[in-house]
N, C-alpha and C positions, 0 to 999 in steps of 0.2 A: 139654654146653654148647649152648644154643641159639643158631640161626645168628639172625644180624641179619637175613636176608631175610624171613624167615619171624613178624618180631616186628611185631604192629600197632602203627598209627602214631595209634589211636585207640581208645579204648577207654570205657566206659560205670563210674560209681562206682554205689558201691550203698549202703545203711547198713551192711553188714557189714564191704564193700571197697572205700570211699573212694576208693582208687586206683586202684579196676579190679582188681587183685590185689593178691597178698600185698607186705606190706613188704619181704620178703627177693625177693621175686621182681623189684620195681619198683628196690629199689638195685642189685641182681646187671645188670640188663638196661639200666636208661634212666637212673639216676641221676648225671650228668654225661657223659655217653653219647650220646644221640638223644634228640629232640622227640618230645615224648607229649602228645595232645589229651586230658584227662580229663573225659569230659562228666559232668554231675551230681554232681559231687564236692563241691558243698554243698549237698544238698536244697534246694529252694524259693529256691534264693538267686534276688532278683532284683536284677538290676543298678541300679548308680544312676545311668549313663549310656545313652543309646539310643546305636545302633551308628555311625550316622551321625555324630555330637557325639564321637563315638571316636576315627574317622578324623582329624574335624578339629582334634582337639589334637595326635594324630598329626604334623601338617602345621606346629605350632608350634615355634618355636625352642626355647623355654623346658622343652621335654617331653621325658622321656626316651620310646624308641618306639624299637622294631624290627620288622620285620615279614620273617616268614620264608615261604620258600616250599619246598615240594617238588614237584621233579620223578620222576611218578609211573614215568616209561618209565627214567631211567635211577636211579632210587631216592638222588637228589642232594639234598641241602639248601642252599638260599642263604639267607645273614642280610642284613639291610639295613639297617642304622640310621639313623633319621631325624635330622632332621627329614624327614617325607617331601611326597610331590608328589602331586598329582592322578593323573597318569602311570604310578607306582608302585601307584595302586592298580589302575588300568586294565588292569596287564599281570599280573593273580592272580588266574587267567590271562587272558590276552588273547582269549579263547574269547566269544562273546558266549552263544550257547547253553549254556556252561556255568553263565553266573548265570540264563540266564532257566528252564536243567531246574531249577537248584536252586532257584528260589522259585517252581517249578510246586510242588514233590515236599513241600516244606515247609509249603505250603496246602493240599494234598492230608491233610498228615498234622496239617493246623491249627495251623502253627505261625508263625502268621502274623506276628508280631514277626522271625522268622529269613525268611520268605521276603522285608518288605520292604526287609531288611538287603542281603540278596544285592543286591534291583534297588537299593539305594543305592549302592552300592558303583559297581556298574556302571555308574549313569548318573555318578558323581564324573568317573569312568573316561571319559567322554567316549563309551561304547558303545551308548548305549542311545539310538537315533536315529530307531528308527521311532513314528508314530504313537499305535499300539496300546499299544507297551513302555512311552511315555510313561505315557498315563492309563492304563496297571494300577500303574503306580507311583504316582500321586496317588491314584487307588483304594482301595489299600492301606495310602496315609499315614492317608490318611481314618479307613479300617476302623480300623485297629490307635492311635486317638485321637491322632495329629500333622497335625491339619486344617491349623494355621496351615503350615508346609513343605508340605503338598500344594499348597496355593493358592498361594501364591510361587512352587515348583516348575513348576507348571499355568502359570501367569500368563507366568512366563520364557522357557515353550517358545509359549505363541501367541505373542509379541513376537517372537519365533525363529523363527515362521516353521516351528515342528516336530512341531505339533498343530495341525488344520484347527479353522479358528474356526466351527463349526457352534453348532445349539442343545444339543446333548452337552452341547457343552464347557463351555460356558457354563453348564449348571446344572449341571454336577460345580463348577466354582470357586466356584460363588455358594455351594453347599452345603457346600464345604470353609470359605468365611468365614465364613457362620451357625454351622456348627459351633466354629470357632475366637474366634467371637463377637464379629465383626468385620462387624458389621451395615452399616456404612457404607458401606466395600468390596463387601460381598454388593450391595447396589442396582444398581450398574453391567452387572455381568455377567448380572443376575437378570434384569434389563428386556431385554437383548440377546435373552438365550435366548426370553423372554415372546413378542419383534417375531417369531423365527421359528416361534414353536410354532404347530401348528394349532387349538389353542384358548385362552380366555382365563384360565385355571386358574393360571399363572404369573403372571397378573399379580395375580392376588387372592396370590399369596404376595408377589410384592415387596410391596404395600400393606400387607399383614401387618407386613413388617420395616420398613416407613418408619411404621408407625400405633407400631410398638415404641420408633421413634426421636423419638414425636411431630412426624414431619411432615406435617400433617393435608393441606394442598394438594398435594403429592406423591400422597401417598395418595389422595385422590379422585380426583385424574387416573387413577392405576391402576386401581381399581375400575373407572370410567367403560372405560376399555379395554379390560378384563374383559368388560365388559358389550357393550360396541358387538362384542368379537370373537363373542362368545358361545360354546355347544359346552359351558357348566360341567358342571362335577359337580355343585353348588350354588350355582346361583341366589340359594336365599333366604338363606341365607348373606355371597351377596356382598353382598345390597340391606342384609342387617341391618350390616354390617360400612361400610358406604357412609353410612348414618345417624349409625353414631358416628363415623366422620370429617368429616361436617357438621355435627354435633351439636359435635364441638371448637372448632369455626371460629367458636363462638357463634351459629349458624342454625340455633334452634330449627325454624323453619316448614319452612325445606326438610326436616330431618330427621324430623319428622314423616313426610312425605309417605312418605320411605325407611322410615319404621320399618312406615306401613302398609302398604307394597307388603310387606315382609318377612313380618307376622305373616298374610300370606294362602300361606303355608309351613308345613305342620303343623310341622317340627322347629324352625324358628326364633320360633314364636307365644305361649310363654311370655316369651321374652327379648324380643322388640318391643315385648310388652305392658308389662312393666317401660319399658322404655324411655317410651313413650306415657305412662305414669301418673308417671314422673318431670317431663316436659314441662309434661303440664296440673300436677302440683302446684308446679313454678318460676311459671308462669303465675299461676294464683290466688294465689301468693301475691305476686305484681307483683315479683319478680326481674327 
């Protein structure tokens, strides 16, 4: 007979062994007996909940939801049926290095869905208080495509007072709303970071997303800010991009002036030139 100490509390499925082991092995040992984690026990299954969205039905009246824990040192099980609490998840376990080893160990091995599961859990849990912990957890929203909860997330903790509001931070949230596509929001925090950066390169990307949202006067202000900090990566770029935001506002002439500053840019002198030859033909033709 095998002793219960001795029997894992986890185990890996496989195509052969579903269960991890034999069917007579798994009814003989755990079959209303003891908790068994069975990892991959449906190939490729991928969930139709993110872990976070888990908890918080967890946390709902309406849900049925247990959440059990073991204690490693004395080899204990506690059940806990919910509905549950924030509180509840804070204290599995109440370790904070233990969620932050396990969503190192789990990005280490790529499994970045699992490692930003762990840091959700933990910041639910009221744990995750330092600076750093926060934005690897927005980071991570980010990576693993939940832009829009990172930027919320991010946004919650500078009002909080719990991530320093540097230029960081500020292009991690504007980048978490572009990505969430939440261009509106992105302007705020984009320009923030732009006022602290050491050059004007930030601001050619807000103008980018306010030229997206066609707001031409926003946008040129940008560029112009772009240009008065200076330091770009491109210049001709910003002047060609500065012309079609003149060129919106109905000022054909000033945008001229921008298209030929631009086409003295090898990389941007085909597209200026398009631009110019659209000009004079609205022109001749008395548009």
């Amino acid at each position: 007979m095998t002793k219960t100490s001795s029997l894992p509390i986890e185990v890996r499925g496989s195509a052969k062994q579903p269960l991890g082991m034999s069917p007579a092995q798994f009814l003989r040992d755990y079959w209303q007996k003891r908790p068994l984690l069975i990892r991959q026990a449906f190939p490729d299954f991928v969930s139709p909940i993110e872990p976070n969205d888990l908890a918080g039905l967890a946390m709902e009246e309406t849900a049925l939801s247990r959440l059990i824990i073991h204690d490693e040192g004395r080899d204990r099980w506690k059940v806990k049926t919910g509905p549950l609490t924030e509180k509840d998840f804070a204290s599995t376990p109440d370790k904070k290095s233990y969620w932050l080893q396990l969503s190192a160990v789990n990005s280490e091995l790529q499994k970045y869905e699992d490692a930003v599961a762990a840091m959700e859990i933990a910041y639910r849990g009221g744990i995750l208080t330092e600076d750093a912990e926060i934005r690897r957890l927005c980071e991570l929203l980010l990576y693993v495509g939940i832009p829009y909860r990172g930027a919320t997330t991010l946004q919650k903790a500078i009002a909080d007072d719990k991530v320093k509001a540097d230029k960081k931070t500020y292009e991690t949230l504007a980048n978490a709303w572009i990505a969430a596509r939440e261009y509106d929001k992105a302007a705020q925090p984009l320009g923030q970071a732009a006022a602290l950066h050491e050059n004007g390169d930030l601001y050619v990307r807000l103008a980018e997303v306010l030229m997206q949202r066609e707001k031409w006067p926003e946008a040129q202000d940008a560029l112009q800010r772009a240009l008065d900090k200076g330091k770009l990566k491109d210049t001709g770029n910003t002047k060609l991009l500065m012309g079609i935001a003149v060129y919106s506002q109905k000022k054909p002439g000033e945008a001229r002036t921008w298209f030929q500053q631009a086409r003295e840019y090898p990389n941007e002198r085909k597209a200026a030139d398009g631009w110019l030859q659209h000009i004079n033909s609205e022109q001749n033709s008395g548009r």
